[in-house]
TORLUM-882141 format. One record per residue (C-alpha): residue in one letter; x, y, z. Coordinates in Angstrom, 1 decimal. Example, Ala and Ser with C-alpha at 12.3 -4.5 7.8 and 13.67 -1.06 7.14 Angstrom:
<rs>
+-----+--------+--------+--------+
| res |     c1 |     c2 |     c3 |
+-----+--------+--------+--------+
|   A |   12.3 |   -4.5 |    7.8 |
|   S |   13.7 |   -1.1 |    7.1 |
+-----+--------+--------+--------+
</rs>
This chain:
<rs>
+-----+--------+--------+--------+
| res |     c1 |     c2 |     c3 |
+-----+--------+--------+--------+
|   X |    0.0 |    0.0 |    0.0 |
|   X |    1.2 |    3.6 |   -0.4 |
|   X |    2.5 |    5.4 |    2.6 |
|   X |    3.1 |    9.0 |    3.1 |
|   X |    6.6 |   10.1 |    4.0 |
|   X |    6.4 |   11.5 |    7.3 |
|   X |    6.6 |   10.4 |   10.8 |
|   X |    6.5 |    7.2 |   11.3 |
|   X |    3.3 |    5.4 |   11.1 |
|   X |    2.1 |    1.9 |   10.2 |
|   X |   -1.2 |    2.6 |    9.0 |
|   X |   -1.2 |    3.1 |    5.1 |
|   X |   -2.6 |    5.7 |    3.3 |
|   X |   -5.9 |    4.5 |    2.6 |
|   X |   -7.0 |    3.2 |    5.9 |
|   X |  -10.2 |    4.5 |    6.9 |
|   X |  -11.6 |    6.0 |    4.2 |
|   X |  -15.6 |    5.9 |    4.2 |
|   X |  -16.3 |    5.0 |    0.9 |
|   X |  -18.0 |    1.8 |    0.6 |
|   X |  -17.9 |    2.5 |   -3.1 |
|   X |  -15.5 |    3.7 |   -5.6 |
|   X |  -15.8 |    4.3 |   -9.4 |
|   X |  -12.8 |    3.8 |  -11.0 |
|   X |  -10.4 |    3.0 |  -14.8 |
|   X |   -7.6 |    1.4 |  -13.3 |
|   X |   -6.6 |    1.8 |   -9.3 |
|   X |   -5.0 |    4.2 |   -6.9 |
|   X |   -4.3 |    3.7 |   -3.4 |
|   X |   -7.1 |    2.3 |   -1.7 |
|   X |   -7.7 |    0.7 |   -5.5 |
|   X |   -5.2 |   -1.5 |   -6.4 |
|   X |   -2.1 |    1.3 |   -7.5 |
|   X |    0.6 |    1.8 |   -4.9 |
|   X |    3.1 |    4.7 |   -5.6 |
|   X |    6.1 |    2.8 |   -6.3 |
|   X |    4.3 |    1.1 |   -9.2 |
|   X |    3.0 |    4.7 |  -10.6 |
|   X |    6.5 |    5.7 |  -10.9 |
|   X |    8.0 |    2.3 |  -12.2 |
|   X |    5.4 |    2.4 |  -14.7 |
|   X |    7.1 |    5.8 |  -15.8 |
|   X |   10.1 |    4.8 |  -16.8 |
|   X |    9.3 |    1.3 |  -18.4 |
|   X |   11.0 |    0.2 |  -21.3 |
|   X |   13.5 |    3.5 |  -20.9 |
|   X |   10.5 |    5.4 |  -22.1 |
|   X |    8.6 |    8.6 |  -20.3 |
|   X |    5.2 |    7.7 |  -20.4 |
|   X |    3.1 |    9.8 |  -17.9 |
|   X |    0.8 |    8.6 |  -15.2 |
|   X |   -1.6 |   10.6 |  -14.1 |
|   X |   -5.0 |   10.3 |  -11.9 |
|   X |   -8.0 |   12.4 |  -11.9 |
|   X |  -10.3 |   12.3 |   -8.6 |
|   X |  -13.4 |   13.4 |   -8.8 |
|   X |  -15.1 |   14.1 |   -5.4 |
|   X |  -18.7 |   13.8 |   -4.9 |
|   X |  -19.0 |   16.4 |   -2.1 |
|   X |  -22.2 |   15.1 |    0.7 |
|   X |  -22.2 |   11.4 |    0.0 |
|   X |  -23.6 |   10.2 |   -2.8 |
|   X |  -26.1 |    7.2 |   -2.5 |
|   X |  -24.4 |    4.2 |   -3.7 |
|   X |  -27.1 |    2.1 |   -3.0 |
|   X |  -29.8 |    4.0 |   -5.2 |
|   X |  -26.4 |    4.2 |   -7.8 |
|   X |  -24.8 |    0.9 |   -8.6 |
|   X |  -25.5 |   -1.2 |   -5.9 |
|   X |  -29.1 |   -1.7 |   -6.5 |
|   X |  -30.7 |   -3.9 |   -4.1 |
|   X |  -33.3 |   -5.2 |   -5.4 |
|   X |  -34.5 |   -8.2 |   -3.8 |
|   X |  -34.5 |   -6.2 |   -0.4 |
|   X |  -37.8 |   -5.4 |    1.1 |
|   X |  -40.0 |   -2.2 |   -0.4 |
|   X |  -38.7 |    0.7 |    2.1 |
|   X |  -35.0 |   -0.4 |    1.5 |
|   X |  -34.6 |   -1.1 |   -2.5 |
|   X |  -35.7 |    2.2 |   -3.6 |
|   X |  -37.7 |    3.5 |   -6.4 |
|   X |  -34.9 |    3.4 |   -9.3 |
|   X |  -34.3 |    0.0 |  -11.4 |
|   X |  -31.6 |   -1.7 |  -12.5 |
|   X |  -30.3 |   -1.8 |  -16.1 |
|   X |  -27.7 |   -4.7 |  -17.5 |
|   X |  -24.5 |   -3.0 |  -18.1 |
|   X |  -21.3 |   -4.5 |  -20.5 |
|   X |  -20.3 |   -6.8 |  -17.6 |
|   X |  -23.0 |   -9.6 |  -17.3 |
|   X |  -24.4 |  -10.0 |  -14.0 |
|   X |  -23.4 |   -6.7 |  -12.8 |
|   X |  -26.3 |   -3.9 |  -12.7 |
|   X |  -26.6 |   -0.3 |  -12.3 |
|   X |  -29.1 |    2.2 |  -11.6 |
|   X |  -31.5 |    3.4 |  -14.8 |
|   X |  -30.2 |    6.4 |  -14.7 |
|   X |  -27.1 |    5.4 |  -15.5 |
|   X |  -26.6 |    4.6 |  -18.6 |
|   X |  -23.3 |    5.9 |  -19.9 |
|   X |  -21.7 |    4.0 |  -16.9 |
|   X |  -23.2 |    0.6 |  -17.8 |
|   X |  -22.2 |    1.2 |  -21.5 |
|   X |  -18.3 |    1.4 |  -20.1 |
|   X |  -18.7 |   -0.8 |  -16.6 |
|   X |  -15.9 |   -3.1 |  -18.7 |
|   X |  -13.9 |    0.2 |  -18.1 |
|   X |  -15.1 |    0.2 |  -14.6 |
|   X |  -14.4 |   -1.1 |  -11.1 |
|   X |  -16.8 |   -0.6 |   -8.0 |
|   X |  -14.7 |   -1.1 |   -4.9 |
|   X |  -17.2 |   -2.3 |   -2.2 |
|   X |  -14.5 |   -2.9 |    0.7 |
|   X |  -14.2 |    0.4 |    1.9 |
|   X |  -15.6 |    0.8 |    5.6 |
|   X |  -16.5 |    4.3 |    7.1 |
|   X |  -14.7 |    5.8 |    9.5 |
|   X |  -15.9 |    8.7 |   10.4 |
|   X |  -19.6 |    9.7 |   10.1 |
|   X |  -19.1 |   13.7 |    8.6 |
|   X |  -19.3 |   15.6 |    5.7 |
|   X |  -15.5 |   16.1 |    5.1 |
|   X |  -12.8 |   15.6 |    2.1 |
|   X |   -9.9 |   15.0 |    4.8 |
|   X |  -10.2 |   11.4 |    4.3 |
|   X |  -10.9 |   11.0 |    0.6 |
|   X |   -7.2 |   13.5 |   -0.1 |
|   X |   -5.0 |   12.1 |    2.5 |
|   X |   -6.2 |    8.6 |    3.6 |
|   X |   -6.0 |   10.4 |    7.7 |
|   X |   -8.6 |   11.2 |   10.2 |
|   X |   -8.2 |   15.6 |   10.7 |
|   X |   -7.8 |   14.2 |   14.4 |
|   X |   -4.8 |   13.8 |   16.0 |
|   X |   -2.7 |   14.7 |   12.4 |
|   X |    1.3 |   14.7 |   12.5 |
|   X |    2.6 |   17.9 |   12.7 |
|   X |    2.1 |   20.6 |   10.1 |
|   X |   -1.0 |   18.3 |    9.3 |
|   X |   -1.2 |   15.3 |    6.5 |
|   X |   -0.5 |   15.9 |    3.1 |
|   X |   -3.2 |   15.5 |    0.4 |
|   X |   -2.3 |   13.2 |   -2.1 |
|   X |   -2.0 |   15.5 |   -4.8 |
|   X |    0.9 |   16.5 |   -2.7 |
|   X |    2.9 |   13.5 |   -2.0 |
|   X |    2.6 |   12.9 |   -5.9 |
|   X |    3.9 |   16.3 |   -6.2 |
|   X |    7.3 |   15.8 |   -3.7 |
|   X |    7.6 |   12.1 |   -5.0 |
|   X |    7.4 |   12.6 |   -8.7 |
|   X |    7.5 |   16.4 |   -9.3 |
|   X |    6.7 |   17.7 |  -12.5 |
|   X |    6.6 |   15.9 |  -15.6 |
|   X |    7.3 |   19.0 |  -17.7 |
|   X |    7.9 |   22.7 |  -17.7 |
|   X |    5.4 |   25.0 |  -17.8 |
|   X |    2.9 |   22.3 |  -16.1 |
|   X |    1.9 |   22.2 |  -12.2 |
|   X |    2.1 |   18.0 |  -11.5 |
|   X |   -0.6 |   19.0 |   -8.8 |
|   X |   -4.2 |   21.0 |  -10.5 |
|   X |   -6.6 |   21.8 |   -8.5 |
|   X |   -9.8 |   22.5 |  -10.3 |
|   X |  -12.4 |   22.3 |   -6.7 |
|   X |  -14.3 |   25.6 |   -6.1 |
|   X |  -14.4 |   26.6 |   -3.1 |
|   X |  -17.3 |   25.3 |   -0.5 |
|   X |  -19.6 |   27.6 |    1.8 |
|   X |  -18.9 |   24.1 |    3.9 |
|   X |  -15.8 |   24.3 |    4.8 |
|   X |  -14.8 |   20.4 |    5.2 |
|   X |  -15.4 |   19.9 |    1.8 |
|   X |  -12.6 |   21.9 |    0.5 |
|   X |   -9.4 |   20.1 |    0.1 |
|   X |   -6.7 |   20.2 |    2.5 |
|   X |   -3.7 |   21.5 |    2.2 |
|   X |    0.5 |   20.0 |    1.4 |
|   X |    0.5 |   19.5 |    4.8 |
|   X |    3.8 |   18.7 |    6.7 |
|   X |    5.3 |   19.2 |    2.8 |
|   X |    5.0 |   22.0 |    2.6 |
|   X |    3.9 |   24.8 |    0.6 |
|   X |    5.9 |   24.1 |   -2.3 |
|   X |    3.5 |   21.6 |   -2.9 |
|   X |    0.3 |   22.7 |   -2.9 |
|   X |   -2.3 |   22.6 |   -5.5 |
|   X |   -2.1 |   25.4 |   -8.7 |
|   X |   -5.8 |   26.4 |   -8.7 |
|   X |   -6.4 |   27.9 |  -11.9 |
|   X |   -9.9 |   30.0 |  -10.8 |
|   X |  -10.8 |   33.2 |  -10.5 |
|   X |   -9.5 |   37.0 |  -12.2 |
|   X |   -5.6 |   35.9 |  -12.3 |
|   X |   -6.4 |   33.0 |  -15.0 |
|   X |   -5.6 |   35.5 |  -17.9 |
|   X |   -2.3 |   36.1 |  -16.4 |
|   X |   -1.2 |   33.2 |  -17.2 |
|   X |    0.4 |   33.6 |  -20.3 |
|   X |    3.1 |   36.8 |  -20.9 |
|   X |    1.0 |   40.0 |  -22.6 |
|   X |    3.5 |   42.4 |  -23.8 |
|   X |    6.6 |   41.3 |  -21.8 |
|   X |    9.8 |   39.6 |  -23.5 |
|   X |   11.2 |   36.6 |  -21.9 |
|   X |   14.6 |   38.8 |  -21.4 |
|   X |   12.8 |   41.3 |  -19.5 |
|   X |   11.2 |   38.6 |  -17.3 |
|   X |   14.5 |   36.9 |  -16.8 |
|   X |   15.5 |   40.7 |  -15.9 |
|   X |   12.5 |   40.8 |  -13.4 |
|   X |   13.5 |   37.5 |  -11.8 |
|   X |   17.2 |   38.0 |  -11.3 |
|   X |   16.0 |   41.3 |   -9.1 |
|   X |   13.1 |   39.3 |   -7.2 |
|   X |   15.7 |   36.6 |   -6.4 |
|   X |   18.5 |   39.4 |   -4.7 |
|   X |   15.1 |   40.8 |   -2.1 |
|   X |   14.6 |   36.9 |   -2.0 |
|   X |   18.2 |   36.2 |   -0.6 |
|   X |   17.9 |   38.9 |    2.0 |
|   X |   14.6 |   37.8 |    3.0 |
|   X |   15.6 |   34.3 |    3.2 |
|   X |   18.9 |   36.0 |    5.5 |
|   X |   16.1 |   36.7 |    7.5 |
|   X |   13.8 |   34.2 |    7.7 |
|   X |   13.8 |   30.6 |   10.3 |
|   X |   10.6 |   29.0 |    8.7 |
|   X |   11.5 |   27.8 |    6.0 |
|   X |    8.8 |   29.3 |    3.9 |
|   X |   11.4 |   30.7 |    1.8 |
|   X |   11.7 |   27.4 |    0.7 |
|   X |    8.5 |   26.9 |   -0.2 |
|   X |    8.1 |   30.3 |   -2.2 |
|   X |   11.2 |   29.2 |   -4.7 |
|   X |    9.0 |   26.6 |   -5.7 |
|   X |    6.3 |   28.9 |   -6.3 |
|   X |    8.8 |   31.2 |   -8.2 |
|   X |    9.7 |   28.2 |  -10.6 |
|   X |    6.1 |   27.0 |  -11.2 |
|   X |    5.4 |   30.7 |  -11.7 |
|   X |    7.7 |   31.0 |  -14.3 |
|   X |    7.6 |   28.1 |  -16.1 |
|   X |    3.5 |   29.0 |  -16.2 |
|   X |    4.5 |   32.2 |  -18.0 |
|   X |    6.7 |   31.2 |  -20.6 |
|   X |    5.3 |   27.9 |  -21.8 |
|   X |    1.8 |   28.2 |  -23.3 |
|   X |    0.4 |   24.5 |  -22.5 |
|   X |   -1.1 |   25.0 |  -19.2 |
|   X |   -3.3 |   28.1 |  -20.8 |
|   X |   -4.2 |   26.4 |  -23.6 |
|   X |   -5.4 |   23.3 |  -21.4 |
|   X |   -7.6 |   25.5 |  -19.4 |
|   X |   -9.6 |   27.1 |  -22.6 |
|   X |  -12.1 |   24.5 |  -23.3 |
|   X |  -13.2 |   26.0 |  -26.4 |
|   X |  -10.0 |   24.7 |  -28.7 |
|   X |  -11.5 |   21.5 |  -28.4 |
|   X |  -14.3 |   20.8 |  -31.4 |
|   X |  -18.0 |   21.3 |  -30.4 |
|   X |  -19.1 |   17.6 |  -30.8 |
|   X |  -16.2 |   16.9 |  -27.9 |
|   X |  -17.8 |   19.5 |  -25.8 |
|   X |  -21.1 |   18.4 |  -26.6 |
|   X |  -20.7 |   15.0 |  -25.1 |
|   X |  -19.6 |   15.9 |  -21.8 |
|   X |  -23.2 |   17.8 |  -21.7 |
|   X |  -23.9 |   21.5 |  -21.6 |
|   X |  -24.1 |   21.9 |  -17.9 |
|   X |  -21.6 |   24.7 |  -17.1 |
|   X |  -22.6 |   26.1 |  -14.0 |
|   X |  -20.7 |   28.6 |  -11.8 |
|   X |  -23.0 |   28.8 |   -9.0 |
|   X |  -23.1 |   26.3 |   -6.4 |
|   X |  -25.2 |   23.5 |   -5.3 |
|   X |  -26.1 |   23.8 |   -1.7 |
|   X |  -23.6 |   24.6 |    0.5 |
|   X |  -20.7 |   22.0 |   -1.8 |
|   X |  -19.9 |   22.6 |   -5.7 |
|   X |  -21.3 |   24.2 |   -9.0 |
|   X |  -22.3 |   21.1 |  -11.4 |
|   X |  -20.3 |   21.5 |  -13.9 |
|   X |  -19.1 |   18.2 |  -15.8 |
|   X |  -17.1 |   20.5 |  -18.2 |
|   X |  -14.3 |   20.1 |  -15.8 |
|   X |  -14.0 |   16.1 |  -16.2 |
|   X |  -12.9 |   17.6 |  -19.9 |
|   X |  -10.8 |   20.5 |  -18.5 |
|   X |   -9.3 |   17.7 |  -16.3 |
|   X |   -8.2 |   15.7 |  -19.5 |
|   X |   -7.0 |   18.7 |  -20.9 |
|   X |   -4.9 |   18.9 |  -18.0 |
|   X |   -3.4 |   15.6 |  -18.2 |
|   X |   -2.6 |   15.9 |  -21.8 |
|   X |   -0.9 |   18.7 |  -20.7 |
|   X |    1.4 |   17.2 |  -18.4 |
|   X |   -0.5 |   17.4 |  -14.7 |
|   X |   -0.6 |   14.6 |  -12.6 |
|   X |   -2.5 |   14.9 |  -10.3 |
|   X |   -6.4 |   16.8 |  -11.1 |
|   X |   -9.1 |   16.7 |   -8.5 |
|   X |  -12.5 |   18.0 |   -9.8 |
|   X |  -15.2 |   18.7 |   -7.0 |
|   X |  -18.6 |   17.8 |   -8.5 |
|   X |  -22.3 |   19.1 |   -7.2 |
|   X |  -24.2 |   18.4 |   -3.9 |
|   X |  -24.9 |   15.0 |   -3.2 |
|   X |  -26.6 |   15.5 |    0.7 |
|   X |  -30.1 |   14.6 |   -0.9 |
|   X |  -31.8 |   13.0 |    2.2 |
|   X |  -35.6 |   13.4 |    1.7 |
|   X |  -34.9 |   14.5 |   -1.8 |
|   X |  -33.3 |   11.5 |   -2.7 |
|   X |  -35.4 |   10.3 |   -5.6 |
|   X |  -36.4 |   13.7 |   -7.2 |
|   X |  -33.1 |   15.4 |   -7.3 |
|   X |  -31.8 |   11.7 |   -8.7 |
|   X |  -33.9 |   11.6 |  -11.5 |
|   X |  -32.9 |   14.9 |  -12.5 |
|   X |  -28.8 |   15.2 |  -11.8 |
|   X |  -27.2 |   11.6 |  -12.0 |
|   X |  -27.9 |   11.5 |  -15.9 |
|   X |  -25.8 |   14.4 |  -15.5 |
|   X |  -23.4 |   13.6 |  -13.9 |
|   X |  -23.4 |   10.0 |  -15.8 |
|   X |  -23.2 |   11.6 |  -19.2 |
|   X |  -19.8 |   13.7 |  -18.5 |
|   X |  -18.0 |   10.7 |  -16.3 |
|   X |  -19.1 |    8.4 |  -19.6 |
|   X |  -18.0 |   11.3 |  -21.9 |
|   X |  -14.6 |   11.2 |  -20.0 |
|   X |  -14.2 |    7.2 |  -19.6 |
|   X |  -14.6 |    7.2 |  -23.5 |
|   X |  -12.4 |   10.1 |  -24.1 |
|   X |   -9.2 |    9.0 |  -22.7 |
|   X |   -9.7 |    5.3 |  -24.2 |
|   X |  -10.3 |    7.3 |  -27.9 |
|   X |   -7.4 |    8.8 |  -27.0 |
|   X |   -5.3 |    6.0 |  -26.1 |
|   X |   -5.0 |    7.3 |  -22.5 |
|   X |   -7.0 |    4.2 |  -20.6 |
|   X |   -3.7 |    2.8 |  -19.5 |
|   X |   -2.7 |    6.3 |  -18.7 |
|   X |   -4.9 |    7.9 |  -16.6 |
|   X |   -6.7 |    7.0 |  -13.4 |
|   X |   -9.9 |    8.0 |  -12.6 |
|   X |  -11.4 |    7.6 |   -8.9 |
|   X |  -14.9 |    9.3 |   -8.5 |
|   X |  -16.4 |    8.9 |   -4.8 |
|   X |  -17.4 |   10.9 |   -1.8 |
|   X |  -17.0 |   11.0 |    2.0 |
|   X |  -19.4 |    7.8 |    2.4 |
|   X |  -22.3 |    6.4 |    1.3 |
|   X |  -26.1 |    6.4 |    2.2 |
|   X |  -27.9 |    4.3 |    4.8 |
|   X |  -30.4 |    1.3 |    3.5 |
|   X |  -33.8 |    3.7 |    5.1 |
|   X |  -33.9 |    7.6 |    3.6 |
|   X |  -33.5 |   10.0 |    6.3 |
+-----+--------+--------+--------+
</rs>
């Protein structure tokens, strides 16, 4: 299993995460791929070929058991009202209103041996593998981040860690940080007014260079200066920085609109910006900004994805958002095979836990 560097513990990363269920191409962690083998499989045959994972988290626990573990020979108040559908793995079923995942289940694995361990709506557990409680010092690292310190980027101009999860009025959901990593390696969050900046408007390479060389003579008296080491960390952020500005790819990832309208299309026309309950817009154009990304060189991508805390709502709001939310997963798990990216790419879409049998 893959263990974070850090003090010493015996408990690997993917202990205690509460997710019954996991959709998944391939495996991280908890799913079958340690570390070791992600970066072996880099260098095989003498050849670069990039591995990289895209997580997808269903913020407020989305019910598995109305999703694709269908229960249907349970009594009437515990199988629900949806109904199964064959999918392209016989004898394994999915909900009806999930139709692009049981065209690819042959793509597809459904982890069921996850057990819960914590009963709250919280990402901690699905980006570090920790409980938030009793945390080394400085805090565990999210994943994203030991990736990031392990494997560092796979080419310039290109964070290895991109971080496309808005920002939650629930605070738990948001991600945590690089932990006892540092900041160095932190996520590169591409939102908000500073996006256009990412490319150089009306400033030569030489005068950056120029720019840089000055920033870097305040930096040495700063770092004179400083005991915490987050000197450290900003160099890092200088580099990334740079490389950002004077390399195109990451920009051009981000601008979905270079890709041709029947692309875009099939990951559906949902694009929203504001969000659903107190979680994430739904907006499955990120699953293609996240492949983008990889094609780009990233990583590591983590997409948060809606409001799944449905409760007495269960059956309404599922009837109207999982064949969303199916359409741009399917869109995706088709889009990197096209591509020739299946044995590529990871994708892990899950939330903090499940549902219980009874609606509450």
């Amino acid at each position: 299993m893959l263990r974070i560097q850090g003090p010493q513990n015996n408990r690997p990363l993917c202990s205690g995460l509460t997710r019954r269920d996991a959709l998944q191409i391939g495996g991280i962690g908890a799913a079958g791929l340690t570390l070791p083998q992600l970066l072996r499989a880099d260098e095989a045959s003498g050849q670069s070929r990039q591995k990289s994972i895209i997580m997808i988290y269903l913020c407020g626990g989305p019910p598995h058991q109305d999703m694709y573990d269908i229960k249907t020979a349970a009594p009437k108040e515990i199988r629900g009202e949806f109904q199964p559908i064959s999918t392209s793995v016989p004898g394994i079923e999915v909900c009806e209103h999930l139709p692009g995942i049981a065209r690819n289940m042959h793509r597809v694995s459904v982890i069921r041996s996850m057990v819960g361990a914590r009963d709250a709506h919280y990402s901690y557990q699905c980006m570090t593998g920790y409980h938030d409680q009793n945390a080394a010092a400085g805090g565990w690292p999210h994943f994203g981040s030991v990736i990031s310190h392990a494997a560092g980027p796979s080419r310039p101009g290109t964070p290895p860690f991109v971080s496309l999860c808005y920002r939650t009025k629930h605070r738990p959901y948001n991600e945590p940080g690089p932990g006892f990593l540092g900041l160095g390696h932190s996520s590169f969050a591409p939102k908000g007014p500073g996006r256009d900046d990412l490319i150089l408007q009306g400033i030569t390479t030489d005068r950056l260079d120029q720019r840089r060389n000055l920033l870097s003579a305040f930096d040495q008296f700063r770092r004179d200066c400083d005991a915490s080491g987050r000197m450290e960390g900003m160099d890092v952020f200088t580099d990334r920085a740079m490389g950002i500005l004077t390399s195109p790819e990451l920009f051009n990832a981000l601008d979905v609109s270079q890709e041709p309208e029947e692309i875009r299309k099939r990951y559906g026309a949902q694009d929203e910006t504001k969000p659903r309950g107190d979680a994430a817009p739904m907006c499955p154009q990120n699953f293609l900004v996240a492949r983008r990304l990889v094609e780009a060189g990233a990583r590591v991508v983590t997409v948060n994805y809606s409001f799944w805390d449905w409760h007495g709502n269960n059956f309404k709001t599922g009837r109207t958002e999982l064949p969303i939310f199916d359409r741009g997963i399917a869109a995706l798990f088709e889009d990197l095979h096209e591509r020739g990216l299946q044995d590529d790419v990871t994708v892990v879409a899950w939330g903090e836990f499940g549902r219980t049998p009874k609606i509450n």
